[in-house]
C-alpha positions in Angstrom: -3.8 1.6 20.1 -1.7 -0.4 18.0 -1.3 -1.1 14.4 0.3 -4.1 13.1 1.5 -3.0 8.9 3.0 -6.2 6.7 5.6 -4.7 4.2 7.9 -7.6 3.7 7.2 -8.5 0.0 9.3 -7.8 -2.7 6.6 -6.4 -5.2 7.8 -8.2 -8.0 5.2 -6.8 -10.2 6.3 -3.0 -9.7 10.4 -4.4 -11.4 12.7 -2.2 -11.8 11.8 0.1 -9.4 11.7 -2.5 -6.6 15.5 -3.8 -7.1 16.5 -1.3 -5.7 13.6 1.0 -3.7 10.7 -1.3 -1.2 7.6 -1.0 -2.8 5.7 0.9 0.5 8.7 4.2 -0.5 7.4 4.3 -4.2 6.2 8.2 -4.4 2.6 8.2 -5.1 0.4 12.1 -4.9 4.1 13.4 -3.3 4.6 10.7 -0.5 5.7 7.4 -0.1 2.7 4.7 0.0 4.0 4.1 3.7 3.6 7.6 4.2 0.1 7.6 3.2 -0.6 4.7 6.0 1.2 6.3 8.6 -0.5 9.5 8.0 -4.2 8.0 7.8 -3.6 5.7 11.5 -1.5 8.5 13.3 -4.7 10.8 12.3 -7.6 7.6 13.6 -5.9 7.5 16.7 -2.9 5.2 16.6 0.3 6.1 18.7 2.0 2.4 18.2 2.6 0.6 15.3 4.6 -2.7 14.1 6.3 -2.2 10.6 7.4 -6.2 9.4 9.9 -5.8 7.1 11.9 -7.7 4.9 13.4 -6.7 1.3 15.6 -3.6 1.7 13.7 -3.1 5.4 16.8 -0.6 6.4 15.3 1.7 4.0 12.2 1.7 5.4 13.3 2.4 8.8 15.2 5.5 7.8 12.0 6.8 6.3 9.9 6.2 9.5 12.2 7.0 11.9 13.3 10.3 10.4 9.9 11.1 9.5 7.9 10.0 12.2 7.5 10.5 16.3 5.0 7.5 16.6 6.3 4.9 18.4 7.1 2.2 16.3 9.0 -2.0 16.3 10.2 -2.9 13.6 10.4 -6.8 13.4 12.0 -8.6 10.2 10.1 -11.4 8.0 13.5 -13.0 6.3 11.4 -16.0 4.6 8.3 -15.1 2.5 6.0 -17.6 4.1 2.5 -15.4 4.0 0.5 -13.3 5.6 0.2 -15.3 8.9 3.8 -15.7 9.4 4.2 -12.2 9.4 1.8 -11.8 12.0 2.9 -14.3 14.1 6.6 -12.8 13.9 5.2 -9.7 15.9 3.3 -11.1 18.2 5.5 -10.3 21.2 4.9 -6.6 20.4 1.2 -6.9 21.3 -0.9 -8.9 23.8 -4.4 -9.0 24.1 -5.4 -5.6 23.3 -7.3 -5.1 20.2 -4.7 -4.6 17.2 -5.6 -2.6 13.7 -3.8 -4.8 11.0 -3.3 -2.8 7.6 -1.4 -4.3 4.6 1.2 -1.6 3.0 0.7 -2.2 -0.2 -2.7 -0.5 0.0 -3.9 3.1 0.5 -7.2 3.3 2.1 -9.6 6.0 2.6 -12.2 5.0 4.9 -13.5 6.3 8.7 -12.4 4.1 11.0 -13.7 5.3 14.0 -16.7 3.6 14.1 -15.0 0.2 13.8 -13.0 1.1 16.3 -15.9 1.2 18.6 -17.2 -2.1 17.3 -16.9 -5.0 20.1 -16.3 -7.6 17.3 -13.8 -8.2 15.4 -14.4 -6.7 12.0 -13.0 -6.9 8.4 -12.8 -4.7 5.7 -14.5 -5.5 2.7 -15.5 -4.3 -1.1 -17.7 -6.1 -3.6 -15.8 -7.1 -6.5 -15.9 -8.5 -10.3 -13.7 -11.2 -10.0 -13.0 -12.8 -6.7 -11.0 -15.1 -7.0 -7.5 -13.5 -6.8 -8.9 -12.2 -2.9 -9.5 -13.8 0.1 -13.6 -13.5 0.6 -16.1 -13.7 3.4 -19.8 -15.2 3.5 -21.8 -14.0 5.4 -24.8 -14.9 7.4 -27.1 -12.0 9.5 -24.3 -9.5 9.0 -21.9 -12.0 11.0 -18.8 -14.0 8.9 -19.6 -17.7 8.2 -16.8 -18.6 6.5 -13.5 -17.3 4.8 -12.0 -18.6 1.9 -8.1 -17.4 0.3 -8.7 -17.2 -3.3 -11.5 -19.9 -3.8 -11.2 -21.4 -7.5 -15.4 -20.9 -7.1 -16.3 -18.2 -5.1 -19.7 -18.6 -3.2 -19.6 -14.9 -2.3 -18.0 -11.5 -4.5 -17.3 -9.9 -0.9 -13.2 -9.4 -1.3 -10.9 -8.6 2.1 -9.3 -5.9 1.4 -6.4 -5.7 3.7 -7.9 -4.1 6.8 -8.4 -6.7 9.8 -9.6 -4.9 13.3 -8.9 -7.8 15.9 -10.4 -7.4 19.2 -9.1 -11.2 19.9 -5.2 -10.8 19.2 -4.6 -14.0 21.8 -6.8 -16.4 19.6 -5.6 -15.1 16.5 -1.6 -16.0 17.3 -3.1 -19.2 18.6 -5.2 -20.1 15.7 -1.8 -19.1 13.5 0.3 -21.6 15.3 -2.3 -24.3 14.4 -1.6 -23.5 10.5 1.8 -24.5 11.8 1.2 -27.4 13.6 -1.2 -28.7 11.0 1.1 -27.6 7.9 -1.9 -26.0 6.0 -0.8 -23.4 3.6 -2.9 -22.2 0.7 -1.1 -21.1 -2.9 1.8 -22.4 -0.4 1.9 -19.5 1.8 0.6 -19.3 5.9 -2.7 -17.1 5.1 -4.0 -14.6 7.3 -7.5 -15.7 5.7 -6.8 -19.5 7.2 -6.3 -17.6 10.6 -9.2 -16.2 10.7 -11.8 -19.3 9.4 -10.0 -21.1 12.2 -10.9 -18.2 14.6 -14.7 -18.2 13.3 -14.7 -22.1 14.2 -13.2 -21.7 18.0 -16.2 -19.1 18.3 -15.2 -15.8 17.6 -17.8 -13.5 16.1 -16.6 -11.6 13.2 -17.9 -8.6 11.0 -17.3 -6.5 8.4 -17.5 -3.0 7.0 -17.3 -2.0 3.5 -14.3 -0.2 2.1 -14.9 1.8 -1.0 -12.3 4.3 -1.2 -9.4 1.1 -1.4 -6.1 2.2 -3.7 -4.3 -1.0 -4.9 -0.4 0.0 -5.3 0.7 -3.7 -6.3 1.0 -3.0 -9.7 2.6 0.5 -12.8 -1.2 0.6 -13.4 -3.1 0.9 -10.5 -0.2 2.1 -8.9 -1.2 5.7 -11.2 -4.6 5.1 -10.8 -3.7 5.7 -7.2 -1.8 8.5 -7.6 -5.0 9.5 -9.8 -7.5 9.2 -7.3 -5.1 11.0 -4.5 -4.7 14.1 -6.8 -7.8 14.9 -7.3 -8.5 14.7 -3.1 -5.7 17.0 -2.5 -6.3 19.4 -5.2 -3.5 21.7 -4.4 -3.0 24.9 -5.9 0.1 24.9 -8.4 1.7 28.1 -10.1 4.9 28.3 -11.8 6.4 31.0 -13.7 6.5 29.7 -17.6 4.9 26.1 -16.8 1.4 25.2 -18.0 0.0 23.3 -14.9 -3.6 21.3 -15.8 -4.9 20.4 -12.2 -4.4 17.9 -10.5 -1.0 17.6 -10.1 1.6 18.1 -7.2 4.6 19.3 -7.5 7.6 19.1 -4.7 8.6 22.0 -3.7 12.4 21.2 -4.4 11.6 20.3 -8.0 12.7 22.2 -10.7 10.2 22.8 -14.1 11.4 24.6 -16.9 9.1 25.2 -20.1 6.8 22.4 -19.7 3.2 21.4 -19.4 2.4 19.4 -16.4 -0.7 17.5 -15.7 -2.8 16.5 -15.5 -2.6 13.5 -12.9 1.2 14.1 -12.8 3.3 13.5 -9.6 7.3 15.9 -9.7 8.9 14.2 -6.7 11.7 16.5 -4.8 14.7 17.8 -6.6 13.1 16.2 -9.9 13.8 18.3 -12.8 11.7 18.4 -16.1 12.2 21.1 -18.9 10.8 21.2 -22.1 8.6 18.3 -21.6 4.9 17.3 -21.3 4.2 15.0 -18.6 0.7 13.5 -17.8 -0.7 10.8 -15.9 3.2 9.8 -14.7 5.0 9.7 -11.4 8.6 11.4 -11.5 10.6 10.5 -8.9 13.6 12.1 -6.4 16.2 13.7 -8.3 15.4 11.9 -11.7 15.7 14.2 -14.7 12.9 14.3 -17.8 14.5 16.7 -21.2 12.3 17.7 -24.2 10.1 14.4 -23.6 6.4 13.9 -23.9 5.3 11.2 -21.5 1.9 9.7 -20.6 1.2 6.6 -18.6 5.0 6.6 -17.0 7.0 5.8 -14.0 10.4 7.6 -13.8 12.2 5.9 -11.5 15.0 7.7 -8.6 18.0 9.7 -10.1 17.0 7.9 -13.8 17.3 10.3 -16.8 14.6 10.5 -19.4 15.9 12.8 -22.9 13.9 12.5 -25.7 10.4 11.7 -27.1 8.5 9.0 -25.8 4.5 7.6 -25.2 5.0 5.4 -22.0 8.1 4.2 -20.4 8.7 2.3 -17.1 12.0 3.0 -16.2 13.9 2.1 -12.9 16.2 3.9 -10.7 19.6 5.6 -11.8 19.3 4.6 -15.3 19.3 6.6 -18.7 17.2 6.4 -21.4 17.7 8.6 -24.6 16.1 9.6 -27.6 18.0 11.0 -31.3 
């Protein structure tokens, strides 16, 4: 089986960090969101995947490959023109088996076997406040009727979440190519949601299932709510001579802690080194250094250094920040 995983966008919303690191590498519960993904389809089954890449896409390619056995193509989205055009760009490493298409900006935790074994194509799903910023699906006897990107009225609070199981890969590239011929782009991107709508009207039946463990990592705030909801699954056990730990927290086994209080909901990424500090609710990443500073509600970014007091901070990757 095959799984298809978008991770072209820039993630303007998680700046600084994403200058200079892709958003699927950002360290969240001690792995890289990508990590997460892989992890989760390699353990449902999967022994083929398609990464599309685009902003800083070498770096993701080191990560898989030197992490990784699956086998895995990596094709390259240079233009951001949606959803759909990503697909499209990988269709000639699939054919007419069914494909699993997962978005990489979201961590999901959900048993996918059973839709696996459904013989329609099916969509993940999740009931939400506000739908308007998602694509959404009404339905009719448990079957699609239509799908709308981001309606500016939603008929229906049913959001896609980012999980697409398409037993019809052949009509899907074809209905694609018609949002090509046609020119019809919504919020002036190709959508993966226009795709589909245009599948449901050449007769394909589609379903969905509901989604409710679905981790949005688009953002510095859901981003630790993430890491939140990841630490308390993994629960690991964390001792260390002279260090208060408050559960849940991980800690890398390469990191260094000296005289601090840790947790809880805190993420110490390898070689990170903190002394003299309080850190909750925060993500600390590689090699980045945190001295006699109190933070909450903070993302440390790769090889930055932190010295001093502080509440929150945001800060990227090899920068300094310091407190007198």
């Amino acid at each position: 089986m095959r799984a298809i995983i978008p991770v072209a966008g820039f993630g303007s919303r998680l700046r600084p960090h994403t200058f200079t690191v892709p958003k699927v590498l950002l360290n969240v519960a001690g792995k890289p969101i990508i990590g997460h993904i892989l992890d989760k389809i390699i353990e449902d089954g999967f022994d083929e995947a398609t990464i599309i890449v685009g902003h800083l896409g070498d770096k993701i390619r080191e990560y898989v490959q030197s992490h990784y056995r699956i086998h895995v193509d990596f094709v390259e989205q240079t233009e951001a023109k949606g959803l759909a055009h990503a697909i499209y760009l990988a269709k000639d490493t699939f054919s007419t088996e069914p494909i699993l298409i997962i978005l990489g900006d979201t961590i999901f935790d959900v048993n996918l076997k059973p839709v696996l074994g459904e013989k329609y194509t099916s969509i993940g799903v999740k009931e939400v406040t506000d739908p308007r910023r998602f694509g959404v699906v009404e339905l009719h006897d448990n079957f699609a009727k239509h799908l709308i990107e981001k309606p500016e009225n939603p008929t229906s609070n049913l959001a896609i979440v980012g999980l697409y199981w398409i037993r019809n890969p052949k009509l899907l590239v074809e209905s694609i190519a018609e949002l090509f011929k046609s020119d019809q782009r919504t919020k002036g991107e190709y959508q993966l949601t226009d795709a589909l709508e245009l599948m449901l009207q050449h007769g394909e039946k589609i379903k969905t299932f509901l989604v409710d463990g679905w981790y949005d990592c688009g953002k510095p705030e859901t981003l630790l709510s993430t890491n939140q909801h990841l630490l308390e699954k993994q629960q690991e056990n964390v001792v260390i001579k002279n260090v208060v730990i408050i559960p849940p927290v991980y800690v890398a086994k390469t990191a260094t802690i000296i005289h601090s209080v840790i947790g809880p909901y805190a993420t110490i990424a390898d070689r990170a080194t903190v002394t003299d500090s309080i850190i909750r609710n925060s993500i600390v990443s590689e090699d980045a250094q945190v001295h006699k500073a109190v933070l909450e509600d903070s993302l440390v970014g790769v090889n930055a250094l932190v010295e001093g007091t502080f509440n929150r901070i945001n800060i990227g990757d090899s920068s300094e920040i310091e407190f007198h």
